[in-house]
N, C-alpha and C positions, 0 to 999 in steps of 0.2 A: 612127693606124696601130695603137697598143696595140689601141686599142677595140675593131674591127674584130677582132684575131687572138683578144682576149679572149671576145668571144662569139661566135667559133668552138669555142674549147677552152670555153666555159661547161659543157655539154652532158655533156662529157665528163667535167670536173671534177667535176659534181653526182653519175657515177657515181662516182664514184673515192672520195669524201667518202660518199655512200650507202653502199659496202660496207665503208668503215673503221668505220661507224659499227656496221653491222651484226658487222665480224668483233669489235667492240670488246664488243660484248653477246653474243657468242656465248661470246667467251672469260671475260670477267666472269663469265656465268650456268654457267662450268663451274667456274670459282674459289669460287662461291659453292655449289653442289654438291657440291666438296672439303671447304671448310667444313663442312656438315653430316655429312657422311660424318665429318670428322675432331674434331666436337664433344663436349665433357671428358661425364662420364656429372655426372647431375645432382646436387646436393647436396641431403640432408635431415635435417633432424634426427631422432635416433631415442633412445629412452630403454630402459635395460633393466630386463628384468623383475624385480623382488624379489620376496621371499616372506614373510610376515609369518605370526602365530598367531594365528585366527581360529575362534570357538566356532560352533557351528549357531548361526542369526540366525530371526527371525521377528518382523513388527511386524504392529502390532492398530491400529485406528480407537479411539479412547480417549475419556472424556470425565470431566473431573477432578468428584469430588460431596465434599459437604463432611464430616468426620469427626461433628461434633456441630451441629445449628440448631435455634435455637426460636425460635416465635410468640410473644413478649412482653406478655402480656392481664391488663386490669385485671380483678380477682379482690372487687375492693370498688367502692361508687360514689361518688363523690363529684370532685370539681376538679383536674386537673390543675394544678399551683401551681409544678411546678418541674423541670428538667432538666438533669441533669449529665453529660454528656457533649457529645460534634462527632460529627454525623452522619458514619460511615464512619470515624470513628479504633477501635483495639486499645482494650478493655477490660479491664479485670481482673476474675479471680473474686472476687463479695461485693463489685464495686463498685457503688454506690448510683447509680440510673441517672435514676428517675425518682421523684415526690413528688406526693401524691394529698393533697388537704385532709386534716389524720387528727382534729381537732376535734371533728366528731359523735364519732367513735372514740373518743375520749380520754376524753367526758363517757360514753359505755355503760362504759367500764371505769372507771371510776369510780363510776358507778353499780352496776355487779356486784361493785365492790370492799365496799361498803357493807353490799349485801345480802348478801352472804357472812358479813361479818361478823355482821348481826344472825343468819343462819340457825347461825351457830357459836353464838353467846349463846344461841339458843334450844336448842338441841342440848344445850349444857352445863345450863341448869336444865331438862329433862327426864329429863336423866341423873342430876342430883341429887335430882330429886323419886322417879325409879325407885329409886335404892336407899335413900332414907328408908322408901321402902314397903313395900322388903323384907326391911326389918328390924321395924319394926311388925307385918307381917302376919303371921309369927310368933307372933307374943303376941297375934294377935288385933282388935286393934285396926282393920284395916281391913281392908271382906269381897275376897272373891278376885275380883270383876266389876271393883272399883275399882283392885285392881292390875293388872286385865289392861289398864282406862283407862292405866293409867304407862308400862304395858310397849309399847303402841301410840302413844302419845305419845312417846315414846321415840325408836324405831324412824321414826316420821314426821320428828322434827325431823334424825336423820342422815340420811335421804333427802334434806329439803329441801338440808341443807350439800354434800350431793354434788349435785346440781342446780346452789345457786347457785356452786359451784366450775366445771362445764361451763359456765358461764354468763362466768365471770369468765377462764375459757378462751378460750373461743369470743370474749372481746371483745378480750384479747390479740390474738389469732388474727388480727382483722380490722383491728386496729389495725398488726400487723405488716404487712399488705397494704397497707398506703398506702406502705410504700417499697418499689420493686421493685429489687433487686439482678440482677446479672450473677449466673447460675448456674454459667458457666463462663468461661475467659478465651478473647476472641474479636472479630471486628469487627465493628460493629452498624451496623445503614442506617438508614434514613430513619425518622424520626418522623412518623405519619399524626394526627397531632392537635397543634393548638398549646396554650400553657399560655393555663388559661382555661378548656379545654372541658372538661362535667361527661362523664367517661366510668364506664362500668357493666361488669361481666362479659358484658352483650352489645354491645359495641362490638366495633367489628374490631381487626384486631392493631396493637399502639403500636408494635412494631419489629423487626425482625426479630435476632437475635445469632447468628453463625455461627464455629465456631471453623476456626480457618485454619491449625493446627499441631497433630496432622498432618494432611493431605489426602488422600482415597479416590481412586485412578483404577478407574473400573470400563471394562471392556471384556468383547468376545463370543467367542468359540471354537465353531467348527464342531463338531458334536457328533462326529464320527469321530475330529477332533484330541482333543477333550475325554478319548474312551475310548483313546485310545493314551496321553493321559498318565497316565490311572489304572492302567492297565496295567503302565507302563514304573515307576513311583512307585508302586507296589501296597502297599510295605512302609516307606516313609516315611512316619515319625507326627508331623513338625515340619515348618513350609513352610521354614524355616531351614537345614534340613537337604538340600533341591533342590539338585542342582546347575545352578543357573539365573541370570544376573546380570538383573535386572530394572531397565530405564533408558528417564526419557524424552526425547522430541524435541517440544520447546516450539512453539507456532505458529510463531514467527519463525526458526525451521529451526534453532535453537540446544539444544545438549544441555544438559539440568539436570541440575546437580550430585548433587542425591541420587540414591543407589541405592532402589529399592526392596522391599518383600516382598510376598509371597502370602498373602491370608490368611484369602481369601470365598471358594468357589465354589459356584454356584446347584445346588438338591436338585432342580431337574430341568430336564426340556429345553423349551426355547419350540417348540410345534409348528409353527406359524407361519413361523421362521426357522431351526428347527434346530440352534440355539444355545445356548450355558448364558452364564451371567456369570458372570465372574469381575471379582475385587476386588484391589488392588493397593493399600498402606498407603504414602507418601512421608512423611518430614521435611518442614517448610516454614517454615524458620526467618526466611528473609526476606521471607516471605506474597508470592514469585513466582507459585505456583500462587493460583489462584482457582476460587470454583467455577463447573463450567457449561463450562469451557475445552475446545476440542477438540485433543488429543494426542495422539503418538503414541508407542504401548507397546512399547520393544521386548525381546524375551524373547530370551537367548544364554548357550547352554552353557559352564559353565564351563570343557569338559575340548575343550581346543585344536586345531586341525590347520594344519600348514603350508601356504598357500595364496598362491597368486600375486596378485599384484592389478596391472591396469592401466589407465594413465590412461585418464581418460574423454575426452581428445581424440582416441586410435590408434583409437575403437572408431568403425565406420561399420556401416552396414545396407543388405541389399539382398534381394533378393527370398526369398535361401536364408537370409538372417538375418543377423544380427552378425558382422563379421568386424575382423581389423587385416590390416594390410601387413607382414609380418615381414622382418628384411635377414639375410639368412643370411649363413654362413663367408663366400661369397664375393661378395658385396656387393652379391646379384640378391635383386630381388622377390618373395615368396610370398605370394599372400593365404590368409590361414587364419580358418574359423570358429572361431568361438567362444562357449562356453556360459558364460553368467555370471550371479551370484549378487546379493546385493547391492550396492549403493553405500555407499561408507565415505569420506564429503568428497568430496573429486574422483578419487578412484579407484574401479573397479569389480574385484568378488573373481571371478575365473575358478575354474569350475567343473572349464573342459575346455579343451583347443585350444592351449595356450600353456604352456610351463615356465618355470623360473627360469632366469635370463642370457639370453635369446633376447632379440635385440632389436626395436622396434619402430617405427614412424615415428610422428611427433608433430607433423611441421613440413614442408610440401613434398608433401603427400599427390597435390596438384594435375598433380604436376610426373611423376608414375610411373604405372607399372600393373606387372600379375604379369608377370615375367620380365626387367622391364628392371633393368640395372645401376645403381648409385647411388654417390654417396662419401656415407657415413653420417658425420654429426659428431654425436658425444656430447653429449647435455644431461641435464639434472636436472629435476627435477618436485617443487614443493610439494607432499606428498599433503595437505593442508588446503587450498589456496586454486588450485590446479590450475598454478601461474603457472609457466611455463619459463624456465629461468634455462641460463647457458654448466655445464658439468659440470667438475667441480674433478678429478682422477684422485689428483691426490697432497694 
């Protein structure tokens, strides 16, 4: 009998469950509409602007060339016999680098030593035979042809002794060519002959010595910049005297330590490129710089201006160019261009578009657009390493 009343009322019941089900989504989907209507405005993190002192900046394509190198060349012939130094270690100046047989050498100075001697001895009895004769010839005793014999005799035998003295020079001379000394202090490369080989004054180079302290950066200037610094520096007579700090930025995006000076500029223009060079003198006390290196130069006024700088995470781009999300008084969106200068670490130096204390978004960029409300939470910014951390107030 249930059965029977039940799937009479089935029918009925299916509607009845249909429209609960239905008013239960309608009401839900209006709860859930409330919700969004009554959702908190979004949270982002924003950083504020500081203002730092920052001189004009300008960086150059570099390329580091060495102060002092020389080609290392045997100047005498004979065997290489010996080598003191490690290919690629620091040298000193008047260190004894390399040893050339000096044997033959020894036995010519020796030999000039000799002759010298006897052309002295002959020198001296021509000299004593000229003034026996000219004391005789006086009195007679012997005619005047045969003292002009003494007096040419004479004069012949001090020739020879200046002769065999250039002689006994010149064997010096080559005898000091079998040691070759460091001319300066510096770090030397490869040796292209092993000990053994007879090398001559036309052999190629034994090795190269380059000094490493201090080191040239040379780089190029567009000739219009070149005559605006002549211009501006017309009456400066020491590169010392610029107000310019000159510093570089290492391959591996690291600053070196030394500052540098000015202290080439090229006497004319490359027509070609339009360019002059310029030269730049570094310290290199822990032979960092090498030669050949490509760096970067960069030149900045001493004489300072307040400027804003910020992070390089608030800066985005779009078609009108670089802009950030600024969060004003009242805690709504702005997006503002902005013109900016260089990169210093993880910050960039604003030209234009942005003051000091205005705040910025950093974190949640995803989450906003211009005009919507935000709750901004304060944070801090490494300007070295860019990394956001919570902001301390007190």
């Amino acid at each position: 009998m249930f059965t029977k009343y039940q799937q009479a009322f089935q029918p009925i019941l299916f509607r009845v469950s249909l429209l609960s089900v239905m008013t239960f989504t309608v009401i839900s989907c209006g709860q859930v509409e409330q919700v969004k209507i009554a959702a908190p405005a979004p949270a982002v993190s924003v950083y504020q602007i500081k203002v730092n002192e920052i001189g004009s900046y300008r960086e150059f394509v570099a390329r580091s060339v060495a102060s002092k190198e020389v080609d290392l060349r045997a100047r005498v012939e004979g065997e290489l016999i010996d080598r003191n130094f490690s290919e690629g270690s620091i040298v000193e100046k008047s260190q004894v680098l390399l040893n050339i047989d000096p044997a033959a050498y020894q036995v010519s100075l020796e030999s000039a030593k000799a002759d010298l001697a006897s052309k002295v001895a002959g020198a001296n009895g021509a000299a004593r035979d000229l003034k026996r004769g000219r004391e005789v010839a006086g009195q007679g005793y012997i005619s005047q042809s045969d003292l002009d014999k003494l007096i040419t005799n004479d004069s012949q035998a001090r020739a020879s002794v200046q002769v065999a003295q250039s002689t006994l020079e010149n064997a010096e001379l080559n005898l000091s060519y079998t040691v070759i000394k460091a001319p300066f202090s510096g770090r030397i490369g490869k040796v292209n002959y092993s000990i053994g080989t007879i090398i001559s004054p036309s052999s190629n180079t034994l090795a190269t010595l380059t000094a490493t302290d201090p080191m040239y950066v040379s780089f190029q200037v567009e000739e219009s910049e070149y005559v605006s610094y002549l211009q501006k520096h017309k009456n400066t007579q020491k590169p010392e005297d610029l107000s310019i700090d000159i510093s570089l930025l290492l391959p591996n995006n690291t600053q070196y330590s030394e500052k540098g000076l000015l202290t080439f500029a090229g006497t004319k223009i490359d027509q070609g490129m339009g360019t002059v060079e310029l030269r730049a003198i570094f310290n290199n006390p822990d032979g960092i710089i090498v030669p050949g290196l490509f760096l970067t130069l960069i030149i900045e006024g001493k004489k300072k201006e307040q400027m804003a700088l910020v992070p390089q995470v608030a800066v985005q781009e779009s078609q009108q160019g670089k802009f950030v999300l600024v969060v004003g008084k009242d805690n709504k969106v702005s997006q503002r261009l902005v013109t900016l200068g260089r990169r210093i670490n993880a910050m960039w130096v604003v030209e234009s578009g942005i003051n000091a204390n205005e705040r910025v978004i950093v974190e949640g960029l995803q989450k906003v657009r211009n005009g919507v409300e935000v709750k901004p939470v304060a944070k801090s910014i490494d300007p070295f390493t860019g990394i956001i951390s919570d902001f301390l107030a007190q």
